[in-house]
N, C-alpha and C positions, 0 to 999 in steps of 0.2 A: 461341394461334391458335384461330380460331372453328370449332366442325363445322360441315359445310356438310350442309344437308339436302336430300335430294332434290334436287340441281342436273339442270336439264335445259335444254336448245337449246329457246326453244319457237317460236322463227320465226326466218325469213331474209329479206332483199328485196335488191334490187340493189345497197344500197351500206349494209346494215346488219343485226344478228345480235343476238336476243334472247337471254339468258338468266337464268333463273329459280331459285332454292333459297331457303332460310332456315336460320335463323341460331335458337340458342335464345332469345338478347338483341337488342339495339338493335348489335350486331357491327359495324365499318366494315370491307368488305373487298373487294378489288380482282378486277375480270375483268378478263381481256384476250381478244382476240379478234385475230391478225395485231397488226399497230403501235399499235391501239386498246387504250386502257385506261380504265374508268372506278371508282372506287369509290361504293360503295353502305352504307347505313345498314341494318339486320334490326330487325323480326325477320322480315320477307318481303321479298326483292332481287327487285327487275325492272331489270338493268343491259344498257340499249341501249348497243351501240357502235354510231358512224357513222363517215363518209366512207373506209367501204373501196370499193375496188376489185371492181365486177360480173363474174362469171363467175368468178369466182377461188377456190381453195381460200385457206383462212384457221385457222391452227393456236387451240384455244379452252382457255383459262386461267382455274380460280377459284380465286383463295388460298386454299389449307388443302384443298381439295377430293380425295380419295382415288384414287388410279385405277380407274377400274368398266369395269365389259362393257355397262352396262346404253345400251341403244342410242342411249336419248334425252338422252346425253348424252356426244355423239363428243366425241375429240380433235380431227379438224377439221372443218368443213362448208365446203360452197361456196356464194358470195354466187349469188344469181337472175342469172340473163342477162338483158340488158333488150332486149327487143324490138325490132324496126326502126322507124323513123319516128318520125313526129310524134307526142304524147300527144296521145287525141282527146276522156276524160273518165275519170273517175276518181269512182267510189261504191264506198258502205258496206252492207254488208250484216249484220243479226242475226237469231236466228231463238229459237223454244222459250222465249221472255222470262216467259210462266208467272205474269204477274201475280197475286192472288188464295195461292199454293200457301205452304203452312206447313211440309211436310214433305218434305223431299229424298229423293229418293232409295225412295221406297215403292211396293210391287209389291202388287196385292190378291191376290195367291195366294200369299204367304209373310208369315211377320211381320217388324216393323218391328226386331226386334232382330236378325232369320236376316240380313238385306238391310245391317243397318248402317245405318237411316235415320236422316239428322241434322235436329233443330228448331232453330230460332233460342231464341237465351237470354232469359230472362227479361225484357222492359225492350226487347228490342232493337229495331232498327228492323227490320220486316221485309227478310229478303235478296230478294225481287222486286226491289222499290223499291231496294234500297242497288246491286244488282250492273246495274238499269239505268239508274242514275244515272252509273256509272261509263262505263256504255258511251255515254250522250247525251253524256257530257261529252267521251270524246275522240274522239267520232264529230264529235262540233261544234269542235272544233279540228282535226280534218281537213278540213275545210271543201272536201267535195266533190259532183258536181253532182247527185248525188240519194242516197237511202238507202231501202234495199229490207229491210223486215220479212216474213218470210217464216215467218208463221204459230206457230199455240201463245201469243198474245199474252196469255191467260188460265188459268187451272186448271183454272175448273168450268164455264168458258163464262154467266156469268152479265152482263151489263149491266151490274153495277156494277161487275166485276172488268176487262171493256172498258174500260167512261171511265175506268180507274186507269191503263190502256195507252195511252190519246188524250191525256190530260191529259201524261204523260211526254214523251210520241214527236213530242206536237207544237209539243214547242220544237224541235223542227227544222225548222218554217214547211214552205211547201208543197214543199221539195223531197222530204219524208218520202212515201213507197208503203208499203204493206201488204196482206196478204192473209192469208185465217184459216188453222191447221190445223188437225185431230181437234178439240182439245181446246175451240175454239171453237163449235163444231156440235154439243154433245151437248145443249142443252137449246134451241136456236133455230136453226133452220136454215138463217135469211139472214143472223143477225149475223156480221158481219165480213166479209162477203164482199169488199163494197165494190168491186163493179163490175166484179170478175176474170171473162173475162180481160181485159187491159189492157195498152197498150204504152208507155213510156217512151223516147222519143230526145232524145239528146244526142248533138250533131255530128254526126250522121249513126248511130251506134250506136244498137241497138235494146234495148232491156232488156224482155222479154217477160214476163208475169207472170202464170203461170194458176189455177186452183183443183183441188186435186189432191183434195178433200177428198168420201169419200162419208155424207153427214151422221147422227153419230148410233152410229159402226163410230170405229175406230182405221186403218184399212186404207185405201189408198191408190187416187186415178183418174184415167186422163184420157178425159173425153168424147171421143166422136168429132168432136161439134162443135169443141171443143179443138183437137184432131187438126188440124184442116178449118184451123183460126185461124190456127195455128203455122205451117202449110205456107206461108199465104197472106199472115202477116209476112213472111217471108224470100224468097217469090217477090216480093214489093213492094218492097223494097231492097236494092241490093247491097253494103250495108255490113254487118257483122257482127252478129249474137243472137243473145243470152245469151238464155235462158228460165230464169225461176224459178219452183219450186211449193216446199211443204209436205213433200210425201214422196220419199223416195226413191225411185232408179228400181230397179225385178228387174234380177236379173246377166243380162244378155242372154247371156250362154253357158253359161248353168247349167242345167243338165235334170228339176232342181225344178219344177214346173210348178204349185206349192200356190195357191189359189183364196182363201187363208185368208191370203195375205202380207202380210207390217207396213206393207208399201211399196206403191208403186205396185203392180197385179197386174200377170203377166208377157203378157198381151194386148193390155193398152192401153202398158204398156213397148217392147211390139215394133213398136207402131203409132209409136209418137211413134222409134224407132231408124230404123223406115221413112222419117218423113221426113229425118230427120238424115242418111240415108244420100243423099237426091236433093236435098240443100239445102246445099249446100258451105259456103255463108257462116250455119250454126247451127254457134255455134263451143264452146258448154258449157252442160249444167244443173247445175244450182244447188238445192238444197238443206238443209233441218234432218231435224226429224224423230228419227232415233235417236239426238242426241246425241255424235255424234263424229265423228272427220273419218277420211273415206275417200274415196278415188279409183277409179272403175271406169272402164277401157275395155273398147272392143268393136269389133272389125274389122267387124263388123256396119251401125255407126254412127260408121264411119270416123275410130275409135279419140278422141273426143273426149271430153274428162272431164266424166263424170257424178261430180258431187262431193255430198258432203255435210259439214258444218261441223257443231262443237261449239255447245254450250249455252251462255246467253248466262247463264243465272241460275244455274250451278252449274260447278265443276268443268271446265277450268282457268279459266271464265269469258272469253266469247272474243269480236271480235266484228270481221267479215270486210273486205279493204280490196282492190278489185279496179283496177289504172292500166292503161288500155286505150289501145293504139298503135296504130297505121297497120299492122301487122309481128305484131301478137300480143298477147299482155296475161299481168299478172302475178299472182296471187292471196296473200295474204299473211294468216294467221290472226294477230292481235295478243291476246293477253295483258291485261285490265285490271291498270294501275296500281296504281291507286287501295289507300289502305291496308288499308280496312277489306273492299275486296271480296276483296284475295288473302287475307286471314282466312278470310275465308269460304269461298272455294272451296277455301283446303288442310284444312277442315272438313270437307269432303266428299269428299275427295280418294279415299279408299276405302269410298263408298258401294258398295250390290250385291255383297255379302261378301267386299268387297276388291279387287276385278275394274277396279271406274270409272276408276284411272288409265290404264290401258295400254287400255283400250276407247276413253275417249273422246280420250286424244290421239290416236293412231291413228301414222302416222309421220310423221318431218318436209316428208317430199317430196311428202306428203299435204294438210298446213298452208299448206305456202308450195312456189310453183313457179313456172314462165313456161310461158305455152303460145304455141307459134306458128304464124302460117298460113301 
């Protein structure tokens, strides 16, 4: 029987349950998930089960698999509730895509060996390119009505490392958005902008998209003009917005008050929670940025998820599927396929002296959820 390495839960949706490990060989070996079973070939398994039953717990089975504590990988989970009403649109989000970057995983205040940074092998094809290959490819077989890149689209911000990101992104025709982050702005401070802020509607849904970026810093903004924008989306319709930036928002409950934060700062954070707090129908932001997926509320801003999402070019390589209803919508982080990219990301899998797994997945109910209104 095969060792199972590293098995983990790495998403859920309303009628279906990821899970991921590897195998030392080419191994066939079966999950089960409730009545579903599917086998898979190694030496990296991505074995989706479908047509379970939403809202349900579902007991989770890999052959040869040990029994562990380790969290990200329960005995059972439960499938997503699916919202009320009609589906009114349904997009794709990626973020951190890092075109241009040679080396995973590298901090300039330590070395490359303290951190565990990994380079691509001899020969290879750069992992930019391979891990957003994977992600155009099953973004373009979810064939949904728009796809929101949300920044970091480069490494060094340079023009050429750009049109390696436009040439990619824009096999998705014009349903594809984008907007820069940090990493875009350090050497020109209008590349990528590309006209943020900006709104996107579909069926009446609003996809807001602002520029979090203060050009030239790592650290996070939102204008008051911004501010002014966002309030004055959601007073203009009363159907639901989503607003996307670059950076993550400050804990609005946290008494940190640093000037110096990776994220959004914690002034323009409490201005944009302000209006979330007098605009009922802003229903989540949206976020990259650090790299991992987390969930913040805040009674503040009437407890709606300020999320951030995993890395689209590294570790677990992810890239985001959001089904919005009449009744609430569902967020679902997917796992690339793809052979050569889960290579790659279980390469990286303990970059940052070991740290990057349990950082950038973050938890399940963080990945995948339902929110509703």
């Amino acid at each position: 029987m095969a060792e199972i390495i590293f098995p983990e839960v790495m998403s859920v949706s309303t009628e279906s349950v990821v899970v991921t490990f590897s195998t030392e060989g080419d191994d066939r070996v079966a999950t089960r998930v409730g009545d579903a079973e599917v086998v898979t070939t190694g030496p990296h398994h991505l074995a989706r089960l479908t047509g379970l039953e939403a809202g349900t717990h579902h007991e989770v089975e890999v052959e040869g698999a040990l029994p562990s504590n380790d969290p990200q990988f329960p005995s059972t989970v439960r499938t997503l509730e699916q919202p009320a009403g009609k589906l009114l649109a349904s997009i794709a989000t990626v973020n951190d895509v890092h075109f241009g970057e040679t080396v995973c995983g590298r901090i300039h205040t330590a070395s490359d060996e303290e951190m565990g940074a990994v380079m691509g092998r001899e020969g290879e094809e750069p992992y930019p390119q391979k891990m957003n290959r994977a992600a155009i490819a099953e973004i373009s077989a979810f064939d949904g009505d728009a796809v929101i890149v949300k920044g970091d689209l480069t490494n060094a911000g340079t023009w050429e490392e750009y049109q390696q990101f436009l040439d990619a992104y824009g096999q998705l025709g014009d349903r594809m958005y984008h907007v820069r982050g940090n990493h875009d702005a350090m050497l020109d401070s209008t590349m990528a902008l590309n006209g943020a802020p900006f709104a996107v509607v579909v069926n009446g849904v609003t996809f807001a998209v602002i520029d979090t970026v203060r050009p030239g810093t790592e650290v996070g903004q939102i204008t008051r003009d911004q501010i002014a924008w966002i309030d004055d989306c959601a007073a203009n319709t009363s159907g639901a917005v989503f607003v996307f930036g670059h950076h993550n928002l400050w804990d609005l409950d946290s008494e940190d008050r640093s000037t110096n934060y990776f994220g959004i700062n914690p002034d323009d954070s409490e201005a944009f929670g302000a209006v979330v707090a007098q605009r009922e129908n802003i229903v989540g932001y949206f976020a990259g940025h650090t790299h991992r997926h987390r969930v913040r509320r805040s009674t503040k801003a009437r407890s709606i998820p300020f999320v951030e999402v995993g890395s689209t070019k590294d570790y677990p390589g992810v890239w985001g599927e959001y089904q919005i209803y009449e009744g609430g919508y569902t967020q679902v982080s997917h796992r690339f396929g793809a052979r050569d990219a889960m290579d790659w990301a279980e390469r990286t899998r303990f970059i940052y002296a070991g740290l990057y797994r349990d950082y950038s997945l973050g938890l399940l109910d963080h990945r995948s959820f339902t929110q509703t209104y």
